[in-house]
C-alpha positions in Angstrom: 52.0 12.7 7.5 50.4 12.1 3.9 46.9 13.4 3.5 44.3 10.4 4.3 41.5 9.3 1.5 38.9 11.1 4.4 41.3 14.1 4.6 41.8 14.4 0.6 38.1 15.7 -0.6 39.3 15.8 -4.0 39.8 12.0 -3.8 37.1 11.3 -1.5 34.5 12.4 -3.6 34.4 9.6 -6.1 33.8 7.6 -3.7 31.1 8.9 -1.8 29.3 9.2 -5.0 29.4 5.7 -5.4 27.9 4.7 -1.8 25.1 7.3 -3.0 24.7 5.3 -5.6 24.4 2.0 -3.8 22.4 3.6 -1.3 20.1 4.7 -3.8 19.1 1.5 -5.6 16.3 -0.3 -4.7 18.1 -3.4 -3.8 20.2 -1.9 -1.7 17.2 -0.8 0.0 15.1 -4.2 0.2 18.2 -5.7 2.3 18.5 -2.6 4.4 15.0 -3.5 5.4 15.7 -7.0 6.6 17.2 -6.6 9.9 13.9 -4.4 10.7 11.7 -7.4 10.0 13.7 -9.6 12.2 17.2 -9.4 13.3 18.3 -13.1 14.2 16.2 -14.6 11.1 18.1 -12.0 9.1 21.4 -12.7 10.5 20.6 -16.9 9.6 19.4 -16.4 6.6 22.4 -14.1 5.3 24.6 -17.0 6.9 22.8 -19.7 5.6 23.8 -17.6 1.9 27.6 -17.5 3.0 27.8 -21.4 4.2 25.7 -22.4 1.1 27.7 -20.3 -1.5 31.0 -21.6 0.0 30.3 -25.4 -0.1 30.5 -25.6 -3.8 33.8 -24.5 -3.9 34.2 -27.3 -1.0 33.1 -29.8 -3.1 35.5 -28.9 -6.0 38.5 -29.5 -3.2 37.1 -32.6 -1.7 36.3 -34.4 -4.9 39.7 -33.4 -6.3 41.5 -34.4 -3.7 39.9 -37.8 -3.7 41.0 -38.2 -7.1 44.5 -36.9 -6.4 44.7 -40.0 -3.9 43.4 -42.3 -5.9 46.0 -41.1 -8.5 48.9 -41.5 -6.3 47.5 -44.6 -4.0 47.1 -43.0 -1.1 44.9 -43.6 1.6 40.6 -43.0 0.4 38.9 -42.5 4.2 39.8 -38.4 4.4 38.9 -37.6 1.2 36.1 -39.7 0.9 34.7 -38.5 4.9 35.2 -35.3 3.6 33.5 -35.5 0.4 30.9 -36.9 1.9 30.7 -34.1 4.7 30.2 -31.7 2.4 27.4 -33.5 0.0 25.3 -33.9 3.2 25.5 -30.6 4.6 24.9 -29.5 0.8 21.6 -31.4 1.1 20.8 -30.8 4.5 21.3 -26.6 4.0 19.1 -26.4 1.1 15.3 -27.1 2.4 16.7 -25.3 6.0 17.2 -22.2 4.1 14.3 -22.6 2.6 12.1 -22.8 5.6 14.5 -19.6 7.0 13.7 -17.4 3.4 10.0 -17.8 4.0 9.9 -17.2 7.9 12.0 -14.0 7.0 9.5 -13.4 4.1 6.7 -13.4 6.4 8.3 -11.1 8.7 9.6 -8.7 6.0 5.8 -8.6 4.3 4.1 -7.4 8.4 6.8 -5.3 8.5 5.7 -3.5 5.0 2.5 -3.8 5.8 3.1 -2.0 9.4 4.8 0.9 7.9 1.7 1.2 4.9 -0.9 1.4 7.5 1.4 3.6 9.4 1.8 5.7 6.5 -1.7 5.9 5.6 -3.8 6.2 8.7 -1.4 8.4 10.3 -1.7 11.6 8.5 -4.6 13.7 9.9 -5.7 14.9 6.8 -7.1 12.9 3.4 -5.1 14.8 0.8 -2.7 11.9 0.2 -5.7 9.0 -0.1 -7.3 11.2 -3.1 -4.3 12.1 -5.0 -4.2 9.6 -7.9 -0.2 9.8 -7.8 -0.1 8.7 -4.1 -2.8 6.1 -5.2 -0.4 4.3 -7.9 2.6 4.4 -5.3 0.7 2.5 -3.2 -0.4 -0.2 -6.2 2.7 -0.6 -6.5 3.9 -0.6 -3.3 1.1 -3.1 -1.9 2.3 -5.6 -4.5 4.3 -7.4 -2.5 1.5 -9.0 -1.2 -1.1 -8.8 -3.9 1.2 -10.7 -6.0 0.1 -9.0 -9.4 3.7 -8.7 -10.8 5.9 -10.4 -8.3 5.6 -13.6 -6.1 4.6 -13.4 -2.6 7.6 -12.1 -0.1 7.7 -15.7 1.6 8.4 -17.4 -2.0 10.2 -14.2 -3.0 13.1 -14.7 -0.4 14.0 -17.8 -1.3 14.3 -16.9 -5.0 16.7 -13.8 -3.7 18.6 -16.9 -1.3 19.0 -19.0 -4.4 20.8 -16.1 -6.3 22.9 -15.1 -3.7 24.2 -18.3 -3.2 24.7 -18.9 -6.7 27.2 -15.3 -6.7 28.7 -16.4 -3.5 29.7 -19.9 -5.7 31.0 -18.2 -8.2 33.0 -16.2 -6.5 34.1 -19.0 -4.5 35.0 -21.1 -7.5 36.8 -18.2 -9.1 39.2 -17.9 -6.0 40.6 -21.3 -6.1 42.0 -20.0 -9.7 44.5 -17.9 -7.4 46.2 -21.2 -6.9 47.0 -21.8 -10.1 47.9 -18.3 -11.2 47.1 -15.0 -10.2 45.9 -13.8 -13.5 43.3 -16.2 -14.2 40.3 -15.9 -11.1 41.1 -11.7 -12.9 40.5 -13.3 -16.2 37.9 -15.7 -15.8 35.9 -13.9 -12.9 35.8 -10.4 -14.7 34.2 -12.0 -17.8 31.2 -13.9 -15.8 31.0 -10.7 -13.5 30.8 -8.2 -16.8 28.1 -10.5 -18.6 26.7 -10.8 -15.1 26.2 -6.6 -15.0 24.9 -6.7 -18.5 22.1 -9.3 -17.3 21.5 -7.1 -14.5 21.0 -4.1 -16.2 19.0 -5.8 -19.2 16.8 -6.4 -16.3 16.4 -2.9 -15.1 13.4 -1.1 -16.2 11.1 1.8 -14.6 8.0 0.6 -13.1 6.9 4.6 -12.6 5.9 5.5 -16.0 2.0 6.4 -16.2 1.8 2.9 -18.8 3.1 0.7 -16.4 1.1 2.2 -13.4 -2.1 2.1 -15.2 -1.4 -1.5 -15.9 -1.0 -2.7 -12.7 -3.8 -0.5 -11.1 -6.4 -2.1 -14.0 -4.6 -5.4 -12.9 -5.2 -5.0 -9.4 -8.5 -3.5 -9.6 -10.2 -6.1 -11.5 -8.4 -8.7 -9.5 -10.5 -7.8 -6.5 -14.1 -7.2 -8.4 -13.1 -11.0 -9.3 -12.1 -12.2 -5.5 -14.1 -9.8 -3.3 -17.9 -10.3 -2.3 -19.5 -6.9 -3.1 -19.3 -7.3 -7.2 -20.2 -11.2 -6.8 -24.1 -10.4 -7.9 -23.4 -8.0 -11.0 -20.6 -10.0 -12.4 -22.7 -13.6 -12.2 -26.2 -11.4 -13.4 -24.7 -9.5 -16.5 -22.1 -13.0 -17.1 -19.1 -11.4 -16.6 -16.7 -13.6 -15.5 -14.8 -14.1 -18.8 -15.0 -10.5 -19.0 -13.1 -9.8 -15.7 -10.5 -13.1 -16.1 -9.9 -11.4 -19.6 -9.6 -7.5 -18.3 -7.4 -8.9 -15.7 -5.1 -11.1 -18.5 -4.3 -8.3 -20.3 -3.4 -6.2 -17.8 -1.1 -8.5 -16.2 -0.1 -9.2 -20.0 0.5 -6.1 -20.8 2.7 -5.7 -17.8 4.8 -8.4 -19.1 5.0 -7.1 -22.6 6.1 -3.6 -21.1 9.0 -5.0 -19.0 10.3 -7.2 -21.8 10.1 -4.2 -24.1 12.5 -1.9 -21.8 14.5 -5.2 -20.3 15.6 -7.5 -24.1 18.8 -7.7 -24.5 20.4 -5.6 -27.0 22.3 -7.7 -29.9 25.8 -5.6 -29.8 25.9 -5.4 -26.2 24.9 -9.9 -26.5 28.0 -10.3 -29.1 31.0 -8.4 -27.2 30.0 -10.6 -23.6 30.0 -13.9 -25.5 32.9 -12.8 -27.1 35.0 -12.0 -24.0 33.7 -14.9 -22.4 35.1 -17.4 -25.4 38.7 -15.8 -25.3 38.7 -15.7 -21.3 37.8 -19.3 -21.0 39.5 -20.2 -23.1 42.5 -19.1 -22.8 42.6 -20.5 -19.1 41.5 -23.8 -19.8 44.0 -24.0 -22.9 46.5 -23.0 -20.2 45.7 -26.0 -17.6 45.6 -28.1 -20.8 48.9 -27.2 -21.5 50.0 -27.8 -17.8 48.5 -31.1 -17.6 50.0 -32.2 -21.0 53.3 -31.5 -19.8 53.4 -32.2 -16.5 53.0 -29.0 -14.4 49.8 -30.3 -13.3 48.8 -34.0 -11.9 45.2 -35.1 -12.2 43.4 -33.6 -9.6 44.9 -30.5 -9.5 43.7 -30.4 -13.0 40.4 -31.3 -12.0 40.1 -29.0 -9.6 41.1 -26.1 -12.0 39.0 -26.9 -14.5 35.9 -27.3 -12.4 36.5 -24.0 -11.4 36.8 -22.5 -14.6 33.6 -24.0 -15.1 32.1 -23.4 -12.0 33.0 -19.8 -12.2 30.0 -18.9 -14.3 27.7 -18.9 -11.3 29.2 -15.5 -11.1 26.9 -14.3 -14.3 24.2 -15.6 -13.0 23.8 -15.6 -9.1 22.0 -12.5 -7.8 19.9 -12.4 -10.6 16.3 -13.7 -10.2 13.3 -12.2 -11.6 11.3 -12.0 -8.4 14.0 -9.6 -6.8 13.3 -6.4 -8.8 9.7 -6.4 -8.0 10.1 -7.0 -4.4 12.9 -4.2 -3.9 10.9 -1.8 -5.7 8.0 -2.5 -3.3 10.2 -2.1 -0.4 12.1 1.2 -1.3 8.4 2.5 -2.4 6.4 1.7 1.0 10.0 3.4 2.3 9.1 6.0 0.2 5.6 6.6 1.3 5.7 7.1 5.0 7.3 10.8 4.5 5.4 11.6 1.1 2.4 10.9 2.8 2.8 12.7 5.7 3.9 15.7 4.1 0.7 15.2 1.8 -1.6 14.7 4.3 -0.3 17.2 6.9 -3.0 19.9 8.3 -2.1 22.5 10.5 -3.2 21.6 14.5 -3.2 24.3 16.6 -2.8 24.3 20.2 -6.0 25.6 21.6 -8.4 23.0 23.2 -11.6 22.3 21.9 -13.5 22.1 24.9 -17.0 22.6 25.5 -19.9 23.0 23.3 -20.2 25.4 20.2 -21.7 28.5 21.9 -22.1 31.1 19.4 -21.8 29.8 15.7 -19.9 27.6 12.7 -19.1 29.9 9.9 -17.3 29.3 6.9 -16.1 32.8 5.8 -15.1 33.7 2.5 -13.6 30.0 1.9 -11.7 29.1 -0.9 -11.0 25.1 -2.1 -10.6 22.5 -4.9 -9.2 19.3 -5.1 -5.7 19.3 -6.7 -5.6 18.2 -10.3 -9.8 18.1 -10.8 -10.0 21.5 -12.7 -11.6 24.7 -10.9 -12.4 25.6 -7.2 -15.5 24.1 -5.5 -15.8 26.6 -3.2 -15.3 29.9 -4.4 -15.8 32.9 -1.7 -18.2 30.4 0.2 -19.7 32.0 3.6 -22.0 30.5 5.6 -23.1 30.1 8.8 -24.7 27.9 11.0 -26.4 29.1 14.5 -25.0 26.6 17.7 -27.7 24.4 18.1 -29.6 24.5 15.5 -30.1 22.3 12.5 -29.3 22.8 9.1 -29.7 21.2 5.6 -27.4 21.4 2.9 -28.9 20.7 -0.4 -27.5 21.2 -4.6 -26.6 19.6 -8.0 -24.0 16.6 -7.7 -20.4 18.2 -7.5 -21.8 21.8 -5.6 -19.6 21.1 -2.8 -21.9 19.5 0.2 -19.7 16.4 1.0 -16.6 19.0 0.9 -18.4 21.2 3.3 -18.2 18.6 6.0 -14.6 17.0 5.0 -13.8 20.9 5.7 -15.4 21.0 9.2 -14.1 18.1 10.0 -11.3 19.1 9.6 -9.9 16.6 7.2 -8.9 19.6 4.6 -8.1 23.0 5.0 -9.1 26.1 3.4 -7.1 27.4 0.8 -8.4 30.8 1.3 -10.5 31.9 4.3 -11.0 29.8 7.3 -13.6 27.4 8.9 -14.1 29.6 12.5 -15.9 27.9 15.2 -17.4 30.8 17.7 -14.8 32.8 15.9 -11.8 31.0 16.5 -10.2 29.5 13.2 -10.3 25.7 13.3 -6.8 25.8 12.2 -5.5 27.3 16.2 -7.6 24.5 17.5 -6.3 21.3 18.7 -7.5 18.9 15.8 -8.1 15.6 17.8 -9.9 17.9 20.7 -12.3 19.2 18.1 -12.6 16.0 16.7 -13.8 14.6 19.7 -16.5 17.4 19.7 -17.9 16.0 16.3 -19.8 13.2 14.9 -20.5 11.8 11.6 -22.4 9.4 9.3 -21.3 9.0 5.7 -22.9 7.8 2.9 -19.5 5.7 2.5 -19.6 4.2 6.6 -17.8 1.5 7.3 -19.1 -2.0 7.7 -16.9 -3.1 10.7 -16.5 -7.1 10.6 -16.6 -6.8 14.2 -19.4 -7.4 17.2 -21.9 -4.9 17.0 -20.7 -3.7 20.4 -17.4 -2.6 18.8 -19.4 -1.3 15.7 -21.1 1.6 17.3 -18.4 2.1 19.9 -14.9 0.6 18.3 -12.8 2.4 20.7 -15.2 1.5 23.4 -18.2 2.5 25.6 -20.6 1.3 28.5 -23.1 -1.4 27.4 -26.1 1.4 28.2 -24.3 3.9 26.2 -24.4 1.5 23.0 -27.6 0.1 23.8 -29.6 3.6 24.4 -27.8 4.6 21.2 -29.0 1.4 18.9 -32.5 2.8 20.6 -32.5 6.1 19.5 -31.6 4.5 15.8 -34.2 2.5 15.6 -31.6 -0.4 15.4 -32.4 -1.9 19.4 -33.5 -5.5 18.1 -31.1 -5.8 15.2 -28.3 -8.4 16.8 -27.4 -9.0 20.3 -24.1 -6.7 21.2 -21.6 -9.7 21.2 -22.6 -11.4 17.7 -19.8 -10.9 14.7 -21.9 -8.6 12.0 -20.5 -10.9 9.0 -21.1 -14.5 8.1 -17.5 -15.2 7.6 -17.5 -15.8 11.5 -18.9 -18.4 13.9 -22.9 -17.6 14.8 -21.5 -14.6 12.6 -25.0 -12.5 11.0 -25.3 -10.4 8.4 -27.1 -7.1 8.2 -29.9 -5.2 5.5 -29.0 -2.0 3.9 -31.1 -0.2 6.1 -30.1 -2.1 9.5 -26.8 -0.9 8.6 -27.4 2.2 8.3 -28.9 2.3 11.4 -25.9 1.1 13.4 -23.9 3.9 11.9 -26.7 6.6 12.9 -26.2 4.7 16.3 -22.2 4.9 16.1 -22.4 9.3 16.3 -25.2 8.8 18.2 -23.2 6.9 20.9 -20.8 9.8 20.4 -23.3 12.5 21.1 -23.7 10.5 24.3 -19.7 10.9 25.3 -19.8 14.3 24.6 -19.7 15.2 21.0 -22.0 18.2 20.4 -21.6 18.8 16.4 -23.4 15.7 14.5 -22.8 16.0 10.3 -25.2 13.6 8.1 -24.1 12.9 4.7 -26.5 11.2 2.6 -26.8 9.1 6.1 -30.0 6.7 5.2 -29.3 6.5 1.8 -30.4 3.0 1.5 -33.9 3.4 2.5 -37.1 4.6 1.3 -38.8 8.0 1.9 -40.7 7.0 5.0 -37.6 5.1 7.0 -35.4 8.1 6.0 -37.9 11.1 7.6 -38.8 8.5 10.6 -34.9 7.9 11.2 -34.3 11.4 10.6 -36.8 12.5 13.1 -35.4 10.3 15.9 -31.7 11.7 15.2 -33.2 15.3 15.7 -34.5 14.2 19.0 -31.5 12.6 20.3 -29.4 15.4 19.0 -31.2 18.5 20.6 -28.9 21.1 21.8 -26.2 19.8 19.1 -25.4 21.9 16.2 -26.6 19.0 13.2 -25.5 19.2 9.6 -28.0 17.7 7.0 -26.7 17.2 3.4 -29.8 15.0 1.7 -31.6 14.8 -1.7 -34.6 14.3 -0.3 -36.6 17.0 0.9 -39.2 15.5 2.9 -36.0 14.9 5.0 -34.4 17.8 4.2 -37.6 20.3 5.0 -37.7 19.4 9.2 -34.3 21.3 9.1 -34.2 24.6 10.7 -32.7 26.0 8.2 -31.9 25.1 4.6 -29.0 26.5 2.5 -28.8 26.0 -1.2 -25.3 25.4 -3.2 -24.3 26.4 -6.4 -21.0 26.7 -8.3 -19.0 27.1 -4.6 -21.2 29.6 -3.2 -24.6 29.9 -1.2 -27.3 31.1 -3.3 -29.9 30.2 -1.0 -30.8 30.3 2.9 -34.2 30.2 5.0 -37.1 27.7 6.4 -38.5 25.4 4.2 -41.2 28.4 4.1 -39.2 30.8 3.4 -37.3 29.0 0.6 -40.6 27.9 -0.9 -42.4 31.3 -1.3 -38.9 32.5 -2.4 -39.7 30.8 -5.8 -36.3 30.6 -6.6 -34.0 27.2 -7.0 -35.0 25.4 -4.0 -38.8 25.4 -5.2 -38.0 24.3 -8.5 -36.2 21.3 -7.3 -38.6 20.2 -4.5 -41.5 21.1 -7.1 -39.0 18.2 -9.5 -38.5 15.7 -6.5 -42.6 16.1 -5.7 -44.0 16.0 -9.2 -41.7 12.7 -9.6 -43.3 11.1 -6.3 -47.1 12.0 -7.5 -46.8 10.1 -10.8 -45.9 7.4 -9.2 -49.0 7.8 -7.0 -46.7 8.5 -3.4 -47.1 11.8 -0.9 -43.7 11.1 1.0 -42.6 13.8 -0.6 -44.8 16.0 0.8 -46.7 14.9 4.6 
């Protein structure tokens, strides 16, 4: 028995190479993805392209016919039922497949949208939010729906539909040449389908380049100062709206200008297509002239031919739309994404449970970490630690490391060298999401949920006297009743003060102390208010947090000074720890910048800084 193409590897190989090659383009990948959004839709829509591309062809049969009986006298009622048969359903498909491409387009665009969030809120760590490269993936891949270089996926599909049917015509048209010889649907169909691939590839161009990606981030990013409420009140004070129309103009211009730079059409390339396309259709249609002229062909079979010839050019053109490239390329890049950012964001989870309070002590011993691509380490040989229980302030220079302290005991980054040990155990063997449960935190950078304040200091849920004891303790009790929407975008929706805000987030961990959490970290957590509301709010947080272990990073030292103890970071490394006391008659760093922050309050007449 003669060796198969499968049995042959020798011969096989070519053409596995090619269906790599298929595979790998980013069309290829965009219709992969259709089924996924919505099977049936799909399997209409791709039907809809079939019926739709065929008709044409139809058409070209029908209406020659009818002229063939006219010619010869014979009967008009089939050809002209069947003419008109196929002109209805030609109008009838057209607006159907149009409401199918933007159902479909809909699906296909909460489908992407599934797999971003997927991709980025299911990694446990952060890595893969801060890295600019993952950043400009996910410009690019959120396009689909910002619209910045591409139409919306709803408009989008019915640009791909038109396309498709268009190559499916073309090919259809080309077919009936069989009829009339075998050479010419070779002849005229390989000319329209070579100046088809050199449009196609004319249109290729890579949307990765750092040019390209800064572009469309610029683009994006000045897209939503211009739509989104918090810039509204700089941009109408400093009177700059022209400003952001323009900065968004030429970034979307400059888009443009890059793609038409990597996608004109080269002249040589231009010359040899028309070229082959002149001596292919021509020859054919000098052929069928010849035919006609002596006879071979009647009048509607020379019709028909000849409307094929013509009708054959579809092929050059169908497929190619210029809302395709952008919407495969945002496809195949949220495809992309789901396994780059999980391998990004990936931290090591042991299998010990967290359970129970901290008894002994959180130390960071000898812990080494920087932020990939910012330079030098932030944490050098850092060792710290922090008594269960007790309360400590972290204060130092902007960029000494205190918000990466607490990323690192929460346990959204690792150490690269040394380990984060709670009562000894590195928090790498613990189960993350147990130890997350056993700690709380309030960031400078909380988020404003547009949701009921219920579900703001308790989104996954908790009794109303849980919430309500915890608004208490914040001195947020009177801000809203529990059910009311904290945004104005909503019916009987409010809105809150910087300060109220900050409240309800003090209330969220403190809701979470409640259920059991027994580690509380403060990040800048009252930012937004003065002196006075910051040591008051700060003062009921110690209260309701007695007996947890509570993390203080603050500038402000009459905050900062009700801390049991106070540590002092410099260039990765703790240069100072002690009392307020203690620090103070130490004369050393901590004095001269509470001695700053004081003298700064008593020229301007207050003594927050110092009751």
């Amino acid at each position: 028995m003669p060796p198969t193409l499968r049995d042959d590897p020798v011969r096989a190989a070519p053409r596995a190479g090619v269906l790599r090659s298929l595979r790998a383009r980013e069309e290829w990948k965009f219709f992969a993805v259709l089924p996924r959004a919505s099977r049936g839709l799909c399997a209409t829509w791709w039907a809809l392209v079939v019926v739709r591309g065929a008709l044409p062809a139809m058409a070209t049969v029908t209406v020659a016919h009818l002229v063939g009986a006219v010619e010869h006298g014979a009967s008009l009622w089939s050809p002209l039922i069947a003419v008109g048969v196929v002109f209805v359903t030609l109008q009838a498909l057209a607006p159907l497949h149009t409401e199918v491409s933007a159902n479909l387009g809909d699906r296909l665009a909460l489908w992407l949208h599934d797999r971003l969030l997927i991709a980025t809120t299911g990694p446990p760590g952060m890595r893969h939010l801060e890295s600019r490269e993952m950043a400009d993936q996910l410009t690019s891949a959120r396009d689909f729906d910002l619209g910045i270089a591409g139409p919306p996926m709803n408009l989008t599909m019915g640009f791909v539909a038109g396309g498709l049917v268009e190559a499916v015509a073309g090919v259809g048209q080309a077919a009936l040449l069989a009829a009339y010889a075998w050479w010419a649907p070779l002849l005229v169909g390989g000319a329209w389908a070579a100046t088809h691939w050199l449009l196609r590839e004319s249109s290729r161009w890579d949307r990765h380049t750092g040019e390209a990606l800064d572009a469309q981030r610029r683009a994006e990013y000045t897209y939503r100062l211009a739509v989104d409420a918090p810039a509204a009140k700089e941009i109408r004070l400093f009177g700059l709206s022209e400003w952001t129309v323009g900065q968004f103009s030429a970034a979307r211009r400059h888009l443009v200008d890059l793609r038409w730079r990597e996608t004109r059409l080269r002249q040589r390339p231009l010359r040899w297509a028309v070229a082959l396309l002149v001596v292919a259709n021509g020859v054919t249609l000098w052929a069928l002239a010849r035919d006609a002229a002596s006879g071979a062909l009647d009048l509607g079979q020379t019709l028909l031919f000849a409307q094929a010839v013509i009708g054959s050019s579809a092929l050059a053109f169908g497929g190619l739309n210029w809302a395709l490239p952008q919407a495969a390329h945002s496809a195949a890049t949220v495809l992309a994404l789901g396994p780059q950012m999980a391998d990004r964001g990936r931290i090591g989870s042991g299998t010990v449970p967290a359970d129970g309070a901290v008894r002994a002590a959180i130390r960071f011993r000898d812990v080494g970490f920087g932020y990939p691509g910012d330079g030098g380490p932030v944490f050098d040989g850092l060792d710290l630690e922090i008594p269960a229980g007790a309360s400590l302030a972290v204060v130092g220079l902007n960029g000494a490391g205190k918000t990466t302290l607490a990323k690192l005991l929460c346990g959204l980054y690792t150490p690269a060298r040394g380990a984060v040990e709670i009562d000894g155990a590195d928090l790498r063997g613990l189960d993350l999401e147990s130890w997350r449960r056993r700690i709380t935190a309030v960031f400078q950078d909380f988020i404003r949920y547009e949701l009921p304040l219920r579900e703001n200091v308790a989104p996954l849920g908790a009794p109303d006297e849980v919430i309500a004891a915890a608004l208490a303790d914040a001195g947020a009790g009177q801000v809203s009743d529990l059910d009311t929407v904290l945004s104005r975008g909503y019916d009987g929706g409010t809105d809150l003060s910087g300060g109220q805000w900050q409240r309800v987030a003090v209330a969220r961990a403190l809701a979470a102390v409640r259920q059991g959490a027994d580690v509380v970290v403060l990040d800048e957590p009252t930012a937004q208010m003065d002196v006075r509301g910051e040591a008051e709010i700060f003062a009921r947080i110690l209260r309701a947090t007695q007996g947890c272990t509570t993390v203080l990073i603050s500038h402000r030292f009459s905050t900062v000074r009700h801390a049991d103890r106070i540590c002092v970071l410099e260039k990765g490394k703790v240069i100072e720890l002690g009392t307020h006391d203690e620090l103070m008659a130490l004369d050393g760093r901590y004095r001269e910048m509470f001695d700053l922050q004081a003298s700064r309050f008593v020229h301007e007449g207050s003594d927050a800084v110092v009751e």
